[in-house]
Wavefront OBJ file of the C-alpha trace (Angstrom):
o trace
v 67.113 43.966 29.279
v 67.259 44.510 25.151
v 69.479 46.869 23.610
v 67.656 48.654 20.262
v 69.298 50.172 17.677
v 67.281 51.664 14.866
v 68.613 52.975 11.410
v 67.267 53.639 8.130
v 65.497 56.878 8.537
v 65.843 60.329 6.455
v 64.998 62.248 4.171
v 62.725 61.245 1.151
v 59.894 63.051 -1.114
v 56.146 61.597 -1.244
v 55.416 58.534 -3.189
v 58.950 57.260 -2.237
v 60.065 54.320 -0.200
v 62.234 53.997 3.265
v 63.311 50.934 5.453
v 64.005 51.227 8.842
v 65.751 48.359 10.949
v 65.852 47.686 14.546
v 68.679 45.512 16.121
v 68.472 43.493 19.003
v 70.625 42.314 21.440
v 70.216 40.907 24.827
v 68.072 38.817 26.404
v 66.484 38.818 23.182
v 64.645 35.076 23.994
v 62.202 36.509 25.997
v 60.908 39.277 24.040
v 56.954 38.332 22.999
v 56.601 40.901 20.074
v 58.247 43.861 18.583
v 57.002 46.344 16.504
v 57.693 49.899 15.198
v 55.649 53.138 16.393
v 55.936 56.894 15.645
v 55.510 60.074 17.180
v 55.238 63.170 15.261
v 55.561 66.985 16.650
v 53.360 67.542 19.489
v 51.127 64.170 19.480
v 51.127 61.076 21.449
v 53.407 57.926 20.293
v 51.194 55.980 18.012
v 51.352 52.265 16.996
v 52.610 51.741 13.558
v 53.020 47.946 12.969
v 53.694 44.928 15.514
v 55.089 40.962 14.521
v 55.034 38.409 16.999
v 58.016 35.252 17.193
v 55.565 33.228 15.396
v 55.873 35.946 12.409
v 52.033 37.220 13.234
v 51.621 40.730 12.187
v 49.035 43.853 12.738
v 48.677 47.882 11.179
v 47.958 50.476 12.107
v 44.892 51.522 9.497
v 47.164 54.269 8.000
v 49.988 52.369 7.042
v 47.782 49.441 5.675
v 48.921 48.380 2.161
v 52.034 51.073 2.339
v 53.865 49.399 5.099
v 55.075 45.932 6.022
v 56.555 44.506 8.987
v 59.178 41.618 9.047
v 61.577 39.619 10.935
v 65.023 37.851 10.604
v 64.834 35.545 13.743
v 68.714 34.993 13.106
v 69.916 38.463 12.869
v 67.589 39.477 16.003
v 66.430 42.694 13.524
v 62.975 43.721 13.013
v 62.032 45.680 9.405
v 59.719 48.327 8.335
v 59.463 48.673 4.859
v 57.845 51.656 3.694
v 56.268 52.502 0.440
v 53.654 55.229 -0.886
v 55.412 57.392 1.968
v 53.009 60.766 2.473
v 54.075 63.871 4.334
v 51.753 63.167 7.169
v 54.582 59.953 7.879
v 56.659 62.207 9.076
v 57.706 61.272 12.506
v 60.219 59.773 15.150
v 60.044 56.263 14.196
v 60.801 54.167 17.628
v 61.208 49.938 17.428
v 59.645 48.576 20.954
v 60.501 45.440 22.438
v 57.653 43.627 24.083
v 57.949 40.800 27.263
v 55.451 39.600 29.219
v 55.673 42.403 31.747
v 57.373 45.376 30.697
v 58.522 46.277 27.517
v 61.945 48.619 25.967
v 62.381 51.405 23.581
v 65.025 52.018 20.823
v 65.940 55.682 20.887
v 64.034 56.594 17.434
v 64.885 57.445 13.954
v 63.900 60.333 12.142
v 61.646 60.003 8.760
v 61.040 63.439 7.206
v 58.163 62.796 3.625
v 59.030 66.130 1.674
v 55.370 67.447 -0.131
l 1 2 3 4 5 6 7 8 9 10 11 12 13 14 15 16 17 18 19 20 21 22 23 24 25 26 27 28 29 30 31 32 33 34 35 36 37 38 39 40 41 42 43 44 45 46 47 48 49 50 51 52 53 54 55 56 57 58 59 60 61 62 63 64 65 66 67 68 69 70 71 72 73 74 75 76 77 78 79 80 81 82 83 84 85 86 87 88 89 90 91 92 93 94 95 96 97 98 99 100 101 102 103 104 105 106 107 108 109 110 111 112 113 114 115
């Protein structure tokens, strides 16, 4: 199993910038991917961004262009820079960890975009 801690989320007006982080720790050498979703007030948990080991990584069409994914293999910490942030960001950011079968959740971090 992988332990996730996620940090970096608040508070921040529109048109201004945010990075979250995700540690891992565990049996980090099997994890496949990891990437960040969100879940906002009464909708489903949506992808945001994913990065495989080999650095590979894939948006969610919203995010394109605002948002970029990024690993430190040596620190065992996934990023999610995020620029151009818009009200409609707002969410429960979560960092998953994805193995070949099964995958774990960080516990979320809050991002509130002020209008």
């Amino acid at each position: 199993q992988v332990q996730l801690v996620e940090s970096g989320g608040g508070l921040v007006q529109a048109g201004g910038s945010l990075r979250l982080s995700c540690a891992a720790s565990g049996s980090i050498n099997s994890i496949r991917a990891m990437g960040w979703y969100r879940q906002a007030p009464g909708k489903q948990r949506d992808l945001v961004a994913t990065i495989t080991t080999g650095g590979a990584a894939n948006y969610a069409d919203a995010v394109k262009g605002r948002f970029t994914i990024s690993r430190d293999n040596a620190r065992s910490t996934v990023y999610l820079q995020m620029n151009s942030l818009k009200p409609e960001d707002t969410a429960v950011y979560y960092c998953r960890a994805m193995f070949m079968m099964r995958s774990d959740w960080g516990q979320g971090t809050q991002v509130t975009v002020s209008s």
